[in-house]
Structures are given as structure tokens and as C-alpha cells.
C-alpha positions as CSV (number, residue, x, y, z in Angstrom):
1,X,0.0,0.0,0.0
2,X,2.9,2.5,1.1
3,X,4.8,1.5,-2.8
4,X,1.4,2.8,-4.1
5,X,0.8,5.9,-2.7
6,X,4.7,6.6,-2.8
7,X,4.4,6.0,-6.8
8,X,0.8,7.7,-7.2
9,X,2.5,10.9,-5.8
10,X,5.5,10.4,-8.1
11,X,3.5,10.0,-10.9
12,X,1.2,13.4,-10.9
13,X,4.2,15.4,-9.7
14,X,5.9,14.7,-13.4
15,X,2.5,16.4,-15.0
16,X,2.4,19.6,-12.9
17,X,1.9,22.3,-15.4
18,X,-2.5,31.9,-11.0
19,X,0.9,31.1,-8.7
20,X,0.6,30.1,-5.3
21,X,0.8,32.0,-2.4
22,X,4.4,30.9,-0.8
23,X,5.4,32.2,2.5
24,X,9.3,32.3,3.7
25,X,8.2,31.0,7.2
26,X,7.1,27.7,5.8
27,X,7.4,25.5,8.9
28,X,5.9,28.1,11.2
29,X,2.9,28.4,8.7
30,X,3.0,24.1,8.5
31,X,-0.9,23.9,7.7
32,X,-0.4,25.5,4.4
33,X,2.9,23.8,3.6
34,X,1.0,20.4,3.8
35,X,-2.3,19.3,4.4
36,X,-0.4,16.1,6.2
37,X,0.4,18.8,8.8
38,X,-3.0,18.4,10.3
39,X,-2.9,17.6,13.3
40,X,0.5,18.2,13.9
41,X,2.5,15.3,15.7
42,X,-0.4,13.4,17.3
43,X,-0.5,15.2,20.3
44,X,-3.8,16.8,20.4
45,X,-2.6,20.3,20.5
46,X,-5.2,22.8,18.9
47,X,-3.0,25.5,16.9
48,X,-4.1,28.5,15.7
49,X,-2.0,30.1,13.4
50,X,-2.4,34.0,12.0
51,X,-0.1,35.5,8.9
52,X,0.8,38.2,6.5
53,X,3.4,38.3,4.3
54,X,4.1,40.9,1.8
55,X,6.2,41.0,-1.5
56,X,8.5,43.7,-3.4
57,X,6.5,46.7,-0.6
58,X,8.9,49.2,-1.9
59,X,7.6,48.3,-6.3
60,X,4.6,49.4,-7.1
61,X,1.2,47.1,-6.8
62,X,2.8,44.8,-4.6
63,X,1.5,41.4,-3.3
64,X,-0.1,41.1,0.0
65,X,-0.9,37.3,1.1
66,X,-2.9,37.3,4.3
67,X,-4.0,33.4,5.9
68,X,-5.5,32.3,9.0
69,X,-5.4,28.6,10.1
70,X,-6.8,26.3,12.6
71,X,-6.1,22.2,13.1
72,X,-7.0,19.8,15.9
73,X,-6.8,16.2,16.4
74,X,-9.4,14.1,18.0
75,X,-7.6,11.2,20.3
76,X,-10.1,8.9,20.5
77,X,-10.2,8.5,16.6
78,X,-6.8,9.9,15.8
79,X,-8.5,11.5,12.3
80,X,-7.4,15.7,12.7
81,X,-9.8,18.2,11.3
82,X,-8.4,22.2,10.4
83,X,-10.1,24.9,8.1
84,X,-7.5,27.6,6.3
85,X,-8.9,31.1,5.3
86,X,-6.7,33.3,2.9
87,X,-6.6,36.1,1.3
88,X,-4.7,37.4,-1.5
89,X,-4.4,41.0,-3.0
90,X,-2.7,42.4,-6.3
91,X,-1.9,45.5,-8.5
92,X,-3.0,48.0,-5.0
93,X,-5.8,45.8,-4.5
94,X,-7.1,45.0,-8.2
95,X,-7.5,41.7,-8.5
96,X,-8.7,39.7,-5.2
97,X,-8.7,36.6,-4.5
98,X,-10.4,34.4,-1.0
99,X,-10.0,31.1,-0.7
100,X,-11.8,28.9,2.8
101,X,-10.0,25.6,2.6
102,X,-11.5,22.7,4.9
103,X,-8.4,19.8,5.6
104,X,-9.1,16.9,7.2
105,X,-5.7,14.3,8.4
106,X,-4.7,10.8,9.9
107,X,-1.5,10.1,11.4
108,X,0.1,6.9,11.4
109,X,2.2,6.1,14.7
110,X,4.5,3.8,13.1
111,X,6.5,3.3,16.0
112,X,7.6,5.4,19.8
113,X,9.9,7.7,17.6
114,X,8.0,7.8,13.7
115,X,4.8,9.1,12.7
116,X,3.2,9.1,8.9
117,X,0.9,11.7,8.1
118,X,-1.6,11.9,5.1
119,X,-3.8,15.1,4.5
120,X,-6.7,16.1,2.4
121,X,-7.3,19.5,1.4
122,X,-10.3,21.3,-0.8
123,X,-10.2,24.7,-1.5
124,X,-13.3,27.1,-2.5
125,X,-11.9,30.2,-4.7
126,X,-13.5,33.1,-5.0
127,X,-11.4,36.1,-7.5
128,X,-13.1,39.2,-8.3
129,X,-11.3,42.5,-9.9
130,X,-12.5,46.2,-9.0
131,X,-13.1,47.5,-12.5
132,X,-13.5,51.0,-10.9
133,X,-9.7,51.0,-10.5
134,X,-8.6,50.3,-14.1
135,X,-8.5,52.9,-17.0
136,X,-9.1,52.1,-20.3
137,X,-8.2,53.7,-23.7
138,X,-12.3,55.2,-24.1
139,X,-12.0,57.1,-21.3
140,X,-8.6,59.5,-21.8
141,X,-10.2,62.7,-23.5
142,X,-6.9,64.4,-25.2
143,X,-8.7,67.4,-23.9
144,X,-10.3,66.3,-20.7
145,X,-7.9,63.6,-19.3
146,X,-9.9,60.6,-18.1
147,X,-13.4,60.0,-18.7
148,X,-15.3,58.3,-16.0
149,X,-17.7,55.8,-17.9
150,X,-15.7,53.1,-20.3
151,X,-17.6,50.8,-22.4
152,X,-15.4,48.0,-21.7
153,X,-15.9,47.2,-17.9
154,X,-18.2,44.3,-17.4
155,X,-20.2,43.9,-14.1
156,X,-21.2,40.1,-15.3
157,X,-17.1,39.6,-14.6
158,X,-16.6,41.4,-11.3
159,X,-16.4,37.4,-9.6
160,X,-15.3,34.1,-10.6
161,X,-15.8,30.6,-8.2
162,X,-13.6,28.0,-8.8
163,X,-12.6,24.8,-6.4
164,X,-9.6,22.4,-6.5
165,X,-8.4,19.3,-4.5
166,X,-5.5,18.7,-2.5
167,X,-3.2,16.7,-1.0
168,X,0.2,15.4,1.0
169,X,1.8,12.9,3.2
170,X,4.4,13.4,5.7
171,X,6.9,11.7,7.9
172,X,8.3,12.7,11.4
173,X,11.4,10.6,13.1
174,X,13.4,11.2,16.1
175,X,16.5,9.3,16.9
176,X,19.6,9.3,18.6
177,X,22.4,11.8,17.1
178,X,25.3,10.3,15.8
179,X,28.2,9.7,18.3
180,X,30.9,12.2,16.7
181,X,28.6,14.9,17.2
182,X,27.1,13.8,20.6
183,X,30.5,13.4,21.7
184,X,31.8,17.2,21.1
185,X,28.3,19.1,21.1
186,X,25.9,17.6,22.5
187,X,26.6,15.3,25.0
188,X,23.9,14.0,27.4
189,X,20.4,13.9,26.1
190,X,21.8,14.4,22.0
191,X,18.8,13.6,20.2
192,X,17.7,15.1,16.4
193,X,14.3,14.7,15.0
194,X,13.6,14.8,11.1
195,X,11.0,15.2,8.8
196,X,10.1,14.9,4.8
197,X,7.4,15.7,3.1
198,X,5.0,16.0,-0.4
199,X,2.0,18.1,-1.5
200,X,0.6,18.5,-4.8
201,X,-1.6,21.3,-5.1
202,X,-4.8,21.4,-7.4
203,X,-4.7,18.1,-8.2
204,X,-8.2,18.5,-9.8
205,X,-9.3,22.4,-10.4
206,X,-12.3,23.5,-12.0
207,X,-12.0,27.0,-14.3
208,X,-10.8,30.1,-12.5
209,X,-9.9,32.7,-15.5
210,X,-12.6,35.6,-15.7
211,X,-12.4,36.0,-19.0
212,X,-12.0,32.5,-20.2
213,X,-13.6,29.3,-19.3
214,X,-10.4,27.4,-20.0
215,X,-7.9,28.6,-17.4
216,X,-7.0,26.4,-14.5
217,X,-4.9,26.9,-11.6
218,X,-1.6,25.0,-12.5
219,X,-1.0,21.7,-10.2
220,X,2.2,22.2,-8.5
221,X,4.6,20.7,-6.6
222,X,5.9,20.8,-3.3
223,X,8.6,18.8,-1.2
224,X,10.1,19.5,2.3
225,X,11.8,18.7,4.6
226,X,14.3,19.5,7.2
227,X,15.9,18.5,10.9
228,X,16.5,20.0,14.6
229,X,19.4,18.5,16.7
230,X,17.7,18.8,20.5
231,X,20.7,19.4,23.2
232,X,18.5,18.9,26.2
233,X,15.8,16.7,27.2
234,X,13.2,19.5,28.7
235,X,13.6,22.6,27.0
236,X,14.6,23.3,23.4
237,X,17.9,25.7,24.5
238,X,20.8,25.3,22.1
239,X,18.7,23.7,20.0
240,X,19.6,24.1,16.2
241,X,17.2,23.5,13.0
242,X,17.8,23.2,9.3
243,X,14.4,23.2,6.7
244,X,14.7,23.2,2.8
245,X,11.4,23.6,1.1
246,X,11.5,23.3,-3.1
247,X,8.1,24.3,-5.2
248,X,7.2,23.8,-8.7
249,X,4.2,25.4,-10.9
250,X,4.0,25.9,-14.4
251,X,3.0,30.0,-14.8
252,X,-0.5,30.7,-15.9
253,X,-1.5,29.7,-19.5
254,X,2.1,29.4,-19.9
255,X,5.0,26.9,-20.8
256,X,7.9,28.6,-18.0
257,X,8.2,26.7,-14.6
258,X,8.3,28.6,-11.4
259,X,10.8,26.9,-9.4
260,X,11.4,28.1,-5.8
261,X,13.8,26.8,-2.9
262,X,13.8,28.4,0.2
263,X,16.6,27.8,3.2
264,X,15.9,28.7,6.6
265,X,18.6,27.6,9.4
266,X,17.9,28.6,13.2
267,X,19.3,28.6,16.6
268,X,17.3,28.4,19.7
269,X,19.0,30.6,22.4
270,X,16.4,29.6,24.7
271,X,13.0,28.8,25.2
272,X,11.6,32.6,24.4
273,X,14.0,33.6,21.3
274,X,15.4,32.2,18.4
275,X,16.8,34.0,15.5
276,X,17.9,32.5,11.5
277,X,18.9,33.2,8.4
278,X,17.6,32.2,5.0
279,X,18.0,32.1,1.1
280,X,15.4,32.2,-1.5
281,X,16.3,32.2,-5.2
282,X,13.3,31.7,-7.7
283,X,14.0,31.1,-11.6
284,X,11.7,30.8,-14.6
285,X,12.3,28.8,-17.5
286,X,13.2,30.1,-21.0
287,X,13.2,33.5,-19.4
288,X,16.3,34.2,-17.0
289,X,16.3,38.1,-16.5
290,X,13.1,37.3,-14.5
291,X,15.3,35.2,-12.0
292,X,15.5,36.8,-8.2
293,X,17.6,36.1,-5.6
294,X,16.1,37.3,-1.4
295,X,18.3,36.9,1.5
296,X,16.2,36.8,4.3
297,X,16.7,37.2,8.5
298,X,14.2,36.1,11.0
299,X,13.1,35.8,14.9
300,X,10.8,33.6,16.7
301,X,9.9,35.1,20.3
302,X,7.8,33.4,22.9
303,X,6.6,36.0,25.5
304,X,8.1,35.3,28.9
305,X,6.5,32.5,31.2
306,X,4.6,31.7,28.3
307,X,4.3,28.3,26.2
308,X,1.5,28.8,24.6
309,X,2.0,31.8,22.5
310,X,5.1,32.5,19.3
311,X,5.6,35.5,17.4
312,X,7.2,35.3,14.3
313,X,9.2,38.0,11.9
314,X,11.1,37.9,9.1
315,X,12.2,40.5,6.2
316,X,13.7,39.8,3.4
317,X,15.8,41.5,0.7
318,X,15.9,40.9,-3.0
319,X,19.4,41.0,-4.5
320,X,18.5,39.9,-8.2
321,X,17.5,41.6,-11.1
322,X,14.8,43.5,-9.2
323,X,17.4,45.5,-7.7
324,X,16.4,46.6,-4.2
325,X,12.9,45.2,-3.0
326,X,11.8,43.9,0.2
327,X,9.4,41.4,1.6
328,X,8.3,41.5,5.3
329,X,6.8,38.6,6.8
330,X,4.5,38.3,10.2
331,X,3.4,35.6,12.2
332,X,1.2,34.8,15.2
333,X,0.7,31.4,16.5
334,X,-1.6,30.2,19.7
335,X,-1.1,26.8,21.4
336,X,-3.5,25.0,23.4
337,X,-1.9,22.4,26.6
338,X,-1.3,18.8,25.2
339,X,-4.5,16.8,25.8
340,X,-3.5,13.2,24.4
341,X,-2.3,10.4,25.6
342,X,-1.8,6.4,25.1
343,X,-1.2,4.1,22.7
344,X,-2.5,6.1,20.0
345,X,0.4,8.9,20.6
346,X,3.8,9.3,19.6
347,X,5.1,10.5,23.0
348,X,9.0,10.7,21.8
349,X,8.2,13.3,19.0
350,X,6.6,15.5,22.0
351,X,7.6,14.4,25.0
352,X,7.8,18.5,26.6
353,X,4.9,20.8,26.3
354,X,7.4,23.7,25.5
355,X,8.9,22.0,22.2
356,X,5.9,22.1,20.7
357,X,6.5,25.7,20.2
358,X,9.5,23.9,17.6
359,X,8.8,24.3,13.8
360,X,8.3,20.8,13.5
């Protein structure tokens, strides 16, 4: 069954042909990295999750990606339920588009210290452009300027509904770190926990263009994964974390590939501050002075004599062909205490209520 799915997933990925929304914060965001990340590790933690991320603020009609999520697993029947709300503005605000996305998951506990997660995702569009906004060629007057009324805007293509169907799997380990590294950094408890992961997006879409009754959100392609090596057994001080995340989309009604990859490495001070660095470089196909290059720095801060609460920042610089452009990133994530326990838990992958404020 496992050699099925693995070569099901395989399969679609090689026919991935509107871009998704992709946030630098990835892991913090998990729920829209990966439906599989419902329900996080088994532990019956409900997390609430808040974002906004915007893109190229100082060019004009930047992005703004705004996404609220929720997920919770039920013990008793170990099935995790979560809903994802974004939003998305472009062009100042001219083109809109809302998407409510319910997600449903099952993890697997494979074992004390491995856990296999597969998610399910639908997502309910809805785009609409503010023709009040755009000027078009009937209304400049060489005498008057602009002209108010157009003969062009359309109020029957102010909205468009569209759905499409998603889905991932995922896999969480902890183990042992090896004894070279145990012996000169981390000696004592020296464990490091890992994780890989797949999502394909819009595996089935129905039409989304306004204009055209044959556009479709592009299925793309999305795999993860990363590790944290824990230095002690009840707090996450010293703790250090490495993620990778790589995404492929064909552009809209187009044959160039969007391919991004996104670095983020971190260091846990303590239990209320860590602080990374990252790399993003994007590149389209057949078109390379569109290639860009962001080097990004970023915090995670936990209000003292709090475990329940993270904040999360991170700005970003372009430093390709756009020349000087920024993107600044915010995050805001709510815990509620561990509730599950038993047979049906993977206590090694969350054995202290304060690591669950980890990225993975």
C-alpha cells in the first residue's frame, strides 16, 4: 500500500503544469505547507496560526498574502480536522482573490519515535477584480484627461468561483544523534528529530480565469523537509534547525516553470527567542532576467513565562534583477496544553509541552 501511494505521488508530480501563495516562514505556517500537517504530531494540541506576508512593498502594486489557520486532532479516533482562510491582493488591491479551505488528516504512529501523516485539502476560490480602479483607452479625452464611464468594464465579470483538490503525506522521526557529534556538542540527552514531506496542489481544479472558461490553476509541486538536533531533554535551549522547502508550478496559460527553494537555518537561544537566516532564489524557464535572488533574517519570540504563545518576523531583501525590493513577513501562532495520551500517541516526537512551540 505504502509503494502505491509513494508511486501515485511520483506520478502526478511529473504532470504539474495563477501562482501560489508561498510564505518564507514555511514551517511556522505548517498547515499551508502540507495538508499532512494536520494535526501536527499526534498530540492533540489545537493551533491557531495567523499571517501576512508581503512581497517587493517598496515596487509598485505589490502582493499582500494574508492566511488564517486552525487544526486539531481528536484522540479517541486519531482523524485531525483544520479549516485555512486566505486572502490574497494584487496591483493595490485589483485583483482579489479568497480562498476557505477545509483539511481533514490521519496520522500513522508507526513506532515510539516515527509518525506518517496523510492530509486532504479542498479549497473554495473566489477572485473578483475592482473595474472601478482600471482605465481604459475610451475614457482619456486628449482634452479632458480621463473620462469616468468606459464601455469595456463588465459587471457580469466582477467574480469568478472556482474549487480544487489537494493533498500530501508526511513523515516525522526522532533518533539518537550520531556519536561524533554527541561526543563534542551535545553530549547528554543528543537527540535530532527529522522530517520529509510531499503536496501537490490542485490536483483537480475547475476553471478560474474571468475572461476564459479554459484557465486552471496549475498543479504544483511541493517537497520539504528538514531536521533540529535537541541538546537537552526539557527545553529546546541550544537547540539548532535546518528546513529546505522546493516548489514547482508551471506560470499561468504558460509553458515557464516557477521553481522556488527556500533555506531557513535557526538557533534556539532559549526557550523565548530564536533567530535564523535564510536564502530564497526563484528562476523561470526560458526566461532568465526574470530570475530573483532574497536573503532573508528572522526571529521567533515566545513572551516570557509563556508556552503557549510565538511570534514570528522575518524580512527579506531581493538581490536579483529586481534591484532593491523587500518582503516583510508576520506571524502569530496560539497553542492550546497537550490533551492526548496512550497508545495512539507518539510521546517521543513531543515528550515536553514547551517543544511544541518547535517548527516541527
Amino acid at each position: 500500500m505504502k509503494t502505491f501511494i509513494l508511486t501515485l505521488f511520483t506520478l502526478l508530480a511529473a504532470y504539474c503544469k495563477a501562482q501560489d501563495a508561498i510564505y518564507d516562514l514555511s514551517y511556522e505556517n505548517r498547515l499551508l505547507l502540507n495538508p499532512a500537517f494536520c494535526g501536527g504530531n499526534g498530540e492533540g494540541v489545537i493551533k491557531t496560526s495567523l499571517f501576512h506576508h508581503n512581497i517587493y512593498g517598496t515596487l509598485r502594486g505589490p502582493f499582500h498574502n494574508t492566511s488564517a489557520s486552525i487544526d486539531y486532532l481528536f484522540c479517541e479516533t486519531n482523524i485531525a480536522v483544520g479549516m485555512i482562510v486566505q486572502n490574497e491582493t494584487q496591483g493595490d488591491g485589483n485583483l482579489t482573490l479568497n480562498t476557505v479551505s477545509p483539511v481533514i488528516g490521519i496520522p500513522i504512529v508507526l513506532g515510539s519515535n516515527l509518525l506518517l501523516s496523510f492530509g486532504l485539502q479542498a479549497d473554495l476560490i473566489n477572485q473578483n477584480i475592482d473595474w472601478s480602479r482600471l482605465i481604459f483607452s475610451d475614457q482619456i479625452s486628449p482634452m479632458q484627461g480621463v473620462v469616468q464611464q468606459s464601455s469595456n468594464t463588465n459587471p457580469t465579470l466582477l467574480n469568478k468561483y472556482a474549487y480544487c483538490i489537494n493533498s500530501g503525506f508526511n513523515l516525522i522521526g526522532k533518533h539518537r544523534t550520531p556519536m561524533f557529534i554527541r561526543k563534542h556538542q551535545y553530549e547528554g540527552y543528543g537527540k535530532y528529530k527529522w522530517n520529509i514531506g510531499i503536496a501537490l496542489n490542485h490536483i483537480y481544479s475547475s476553471p478560474i480565469g474571468l475572461l476564459s472558461t479554459n484557465s486552471f490553476i496549475p498543479m504544483s509541486l511541493t517537497v520539504h523537509g528538514g531536521f533540529i538536533v535537541e541538546k537537552y531533554e526539557k527545553t529546546i535551549d541550544g537547540s539548532f534547525e535546518f528546513t529546505a522547502r522546493f516548489d514547482q508550478q508551471p506560470l499561468f496559460n504558460s509553458q515557464d516553470i516557477n521553481n522556488t527553494l527556500i533555506l531557513n537555518t535557526k538557533y534556539y537561544f532559549n526557550s523565548y527567542f530564536s533567530m535564523g537566516v535564510g536564502y530564497r532564489p526563484n528562476s523561470f524557464n526560458h526566461d532568465v532576467w526574470r530570475n530573483s535572488r532574497s536573503m532573508m533574517i528572522h526571529a521567533g519570540i515566545i513572551p516570557t513565562k509563556s508556552d503557549n504563545l510565538k511570534i514570528d518576523l522575518c524580512y527579506a531583501v531581493s538581490i536579483g534583477e529586481l534591484g532593491f525590493a523587500n518582503a516583510f513577513e508576520i506571524g502569530l501562532i496560539i497553542f492550546s496544553p497537550k490533551r492526548c495520551s496512550g497508545p495512539n500517541t507518539s510521546t517521543d516526537l513531543y515528550n515536553k509541552d514547551r517543544k511544541k512551540n518547535m517548527s516541527f
